[in-house]
N, C-alpha and C positions, 0 to 999 in steps of 0.2 A: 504493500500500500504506500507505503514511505518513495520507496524507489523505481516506481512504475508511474508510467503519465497513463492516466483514466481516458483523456481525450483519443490517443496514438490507439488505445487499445480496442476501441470502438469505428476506426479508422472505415471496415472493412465493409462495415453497412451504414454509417453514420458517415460522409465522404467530408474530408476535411474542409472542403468547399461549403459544403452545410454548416458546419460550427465557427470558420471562418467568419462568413456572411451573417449568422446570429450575433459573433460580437462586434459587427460594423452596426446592428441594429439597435442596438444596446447603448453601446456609440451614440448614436444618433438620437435616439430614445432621452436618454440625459441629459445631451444638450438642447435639444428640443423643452422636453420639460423645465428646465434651467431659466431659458428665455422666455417662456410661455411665465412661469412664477414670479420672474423678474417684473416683466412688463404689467403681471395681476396687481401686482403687491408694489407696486413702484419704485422698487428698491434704487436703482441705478436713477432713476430720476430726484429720489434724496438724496442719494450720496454727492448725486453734483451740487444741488443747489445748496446745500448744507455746505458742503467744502466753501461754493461762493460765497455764501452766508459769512461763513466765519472767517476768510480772506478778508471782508472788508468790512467787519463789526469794528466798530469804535472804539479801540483802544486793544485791541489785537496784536501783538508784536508778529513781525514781521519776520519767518525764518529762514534760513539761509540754505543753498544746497545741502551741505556738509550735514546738518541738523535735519533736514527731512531723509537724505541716508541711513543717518545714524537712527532715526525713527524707524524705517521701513526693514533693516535689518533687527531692530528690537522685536517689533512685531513681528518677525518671519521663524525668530527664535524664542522669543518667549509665549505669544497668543496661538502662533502655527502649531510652530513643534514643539515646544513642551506644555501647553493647553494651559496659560498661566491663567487665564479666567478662574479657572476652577481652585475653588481656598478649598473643598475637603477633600483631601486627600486619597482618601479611597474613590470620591467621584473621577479626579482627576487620574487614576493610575488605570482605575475599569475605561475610561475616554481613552488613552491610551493604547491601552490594549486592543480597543477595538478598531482604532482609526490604522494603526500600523501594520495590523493584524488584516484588516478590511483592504490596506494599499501592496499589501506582501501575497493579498491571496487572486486581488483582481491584476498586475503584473504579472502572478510565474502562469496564471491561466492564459494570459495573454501568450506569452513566451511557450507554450506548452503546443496552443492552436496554432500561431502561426508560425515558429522557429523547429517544432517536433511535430509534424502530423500524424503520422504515419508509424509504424514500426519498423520500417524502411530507412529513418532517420533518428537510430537512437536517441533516448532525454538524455542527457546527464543526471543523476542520482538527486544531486543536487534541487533539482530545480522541482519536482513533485517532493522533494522533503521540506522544500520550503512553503509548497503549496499547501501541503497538510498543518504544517507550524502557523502559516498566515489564519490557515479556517479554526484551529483550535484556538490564537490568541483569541480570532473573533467570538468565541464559545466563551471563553473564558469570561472576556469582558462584559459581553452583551448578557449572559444571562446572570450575570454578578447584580449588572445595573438593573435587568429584570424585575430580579425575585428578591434583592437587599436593600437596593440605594436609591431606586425612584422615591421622588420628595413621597406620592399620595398612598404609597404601601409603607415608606420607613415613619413615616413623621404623622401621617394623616389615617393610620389602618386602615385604607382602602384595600380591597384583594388583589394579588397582583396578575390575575386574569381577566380584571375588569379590564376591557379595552376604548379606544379610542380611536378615530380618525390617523393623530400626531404617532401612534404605533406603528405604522403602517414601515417605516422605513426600517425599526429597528425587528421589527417583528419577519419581516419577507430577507432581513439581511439574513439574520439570526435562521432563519428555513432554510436558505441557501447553503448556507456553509455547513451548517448540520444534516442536510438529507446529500451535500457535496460530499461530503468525509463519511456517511455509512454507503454511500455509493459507492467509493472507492474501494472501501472495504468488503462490502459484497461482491465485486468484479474481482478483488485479489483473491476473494473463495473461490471464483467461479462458479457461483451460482448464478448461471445467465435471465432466468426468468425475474427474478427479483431485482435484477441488477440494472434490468432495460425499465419496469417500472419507480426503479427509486431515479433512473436518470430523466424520465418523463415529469416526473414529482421535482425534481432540482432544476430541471429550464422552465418549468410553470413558476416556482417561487422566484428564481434569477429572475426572469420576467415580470412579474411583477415589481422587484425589488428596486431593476431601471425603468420599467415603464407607468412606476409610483410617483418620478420624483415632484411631480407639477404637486400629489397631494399627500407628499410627506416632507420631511427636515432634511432631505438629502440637498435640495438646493441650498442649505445655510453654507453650507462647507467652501463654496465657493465665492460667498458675500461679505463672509465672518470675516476672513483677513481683511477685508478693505472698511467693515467697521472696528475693527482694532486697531487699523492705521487713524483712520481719524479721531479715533478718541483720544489716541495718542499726541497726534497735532493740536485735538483742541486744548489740551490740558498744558502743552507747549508755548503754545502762544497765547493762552489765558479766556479762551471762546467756552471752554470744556463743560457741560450739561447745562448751553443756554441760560445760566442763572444770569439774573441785572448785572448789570455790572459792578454797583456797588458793595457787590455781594461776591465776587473772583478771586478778593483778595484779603477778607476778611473773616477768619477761623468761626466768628461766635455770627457775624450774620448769614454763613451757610446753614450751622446749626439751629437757628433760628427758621433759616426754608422752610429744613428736612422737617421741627416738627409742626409745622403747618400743614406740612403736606401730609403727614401720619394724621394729627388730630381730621384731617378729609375725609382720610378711608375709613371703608366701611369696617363694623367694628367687627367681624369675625371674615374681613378678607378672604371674603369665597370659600370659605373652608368649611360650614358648615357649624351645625351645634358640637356633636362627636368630634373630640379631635383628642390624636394621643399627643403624647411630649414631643417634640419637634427634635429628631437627630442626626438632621441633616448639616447640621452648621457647622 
C-alpha cells in the first residue's frame, strides 16, 4: 500500500487518459468555484477599495517598499505557513496537519496521474508513501478538529454529527482521503470487487470535495493571505480595524470601543440558553 501507486494499478481499465482528464476537471472545478465565491461574496472588490480606503485615510503613514516586503514575507511565514491566526494550540497544530497533509496528498496524486501512469512506468516508492502520509496527516487532523476542537461540540455541547452547510469542505475532504487510503489498501489485498467500488465511492467524495468549493470554506484558503496582508498594512500604517482616528493611538480609548461594542451584543451571542464552559481559548 505504502509502495505501490493505486492510480498505475488500475491503468488497464481505468486509461490514464480518464484520470488525467478528471484532475484537469477538478482543476477547473476550483477555480471556477473560486471566482464564482469571489464575485458572490465580493471579496476582491473589498480588498481593493479597503486597500484605497486606507492609502488615503487621514493620517495614514505612508510605507515604503522595503516595509510592505518585509510585511508580505511576515504574512507568507507567519499567517501562511505557520497559521499564526490560531492562539490555541491544539486548533492550530490539527490546521496544520490538515492543510500540509491536504497539499502533500493533492501533489504526489498529481505526480502519480501524470508522471507514473501506467505500470509501464514505475513510481518510485517514494512518492505513494508520501501519498499515504499526506491522507493520514489529513485523518489525523481533520477528524481531531471533528470530534474534539470544533468551538459548538468543545465549548457549546453540540453533537458532533450535527451538520451544516460550512461542513461541507471538511467533511467531503475528510471522505476522500479516508475511502482514498482503504482503497489503496483493499487493491494491495487484491480484493478487486470491493476495491472498484470503494474507488467509485472516492471520485464521488473527490468530486464533491472540488466541485463544493462555491458552497464550502475551501475558497478562504486562497483570500486568507491577502486579508492577513492587509491587516498587517493596516496596523502598519495606523488604518488597522477602521477605528476614529482618535482612537489609533490611544490604549484606554480602544478599550473604551471594544466595551461599547460588547455592552451591543446580544447577551447570550447566538449560543443559546445551554451552554457548557467555553475550552476553546
Amino acid at each position: 500500500m505504502f509502495d505501490s501507486n493505486p492510480f498505475a494499478a488500475i491503468s488497464a481499465t481505468v486509461t490514464p487518459a480518464f484520470m488525467q482528464t478528471y484532475v484537469l476537471l477538478m482543476v477547473a472545478l476550483v477555480v471556477a468555484g473560486t471566482l464564482a465565491d469571489v464575485v458572490h461574496k465580493g471579496s476582491a472588490r473589498y480588498f481593493v477599495e479597503n486597500w484605497r480606503r486606507s492609502r488615503g485615510a487621514k493620517g495614514a503613514r505612508e510605507l515604503g517598499g522595503g516595509e510592505l516586503a518585509s510585511i508580505a514575507v511576515q504574512t507568507a511565514v507567519v499567517d501562511v505557513l505557520a497559521s499564526g491566526e490560531f492562539c490555541n494550540p491544539r486548533r492550530r497544530v490539527a490546521h496544520l496537519l490538515t492543510m500540509y497533509g491536504f497539499v502533500l496528498y493533492v501533489v504526489t496524486t498529481a505526480v502519480m496521474v501524470f508522471g507514473y501512469p501506467t505500470a509501464a512506468t514505475p513510481t518510485p516508492a517514494l512518492v505513494p508513501a508520501l501519498w499515504c502520509t499526506g491522507a493520514l496527516m489529513v485523518c489525523v487532523g481533520g477528524y481531531w478538529f471533528w470530534f474534539f476542537i470544533r468551538v459548538d461540540v468543545a465549548a457549546e455541547g453540540s453533537s458532533p454529527f450535527r451538520l451544516m452547510r460550512a461542513d461541507l469542505f471538511i467533511l467531503s475532504l475528510l471522505a476522500s482521503t479516508t475511502l482514498g487510503l482503504v482503497w489503496a489498501w483493499v487493491q494491495a489485498q487484491g480484493s478487486s470487487a470491493a476495491s472498484w467500488a470503494l474507488f467509485g465511492l472516492y471520485l464521488v467524495a473527490t468530486t464533491v470535495l472540488f466541485g463544493g468549493v462555491y458552497w464550502s470554506k475551501f475558497a478562504h484558503m486562497f483570500f486568507k493571505p491577502a486579508a492577513a496582508f492587509e491587516k498587517r498594512v493596516g496596523k502598519a500604517n495606523g488604518t488597522f480595524a477602521n477605528l476614529p482616528l482618535q482612537t489609533r493611538d490611544d490604549p484606554a480609548q480602544r478599550a473604551r470601543h471594544s466595551m461599547e461594542l460588547l455592552r451591543n451584543a446580544p447577551m447570550d451571542m447566538g449560543l443559546g440558553i445551554k451552554r457548557e464552559a467555553p475550552r476553546h481559548y
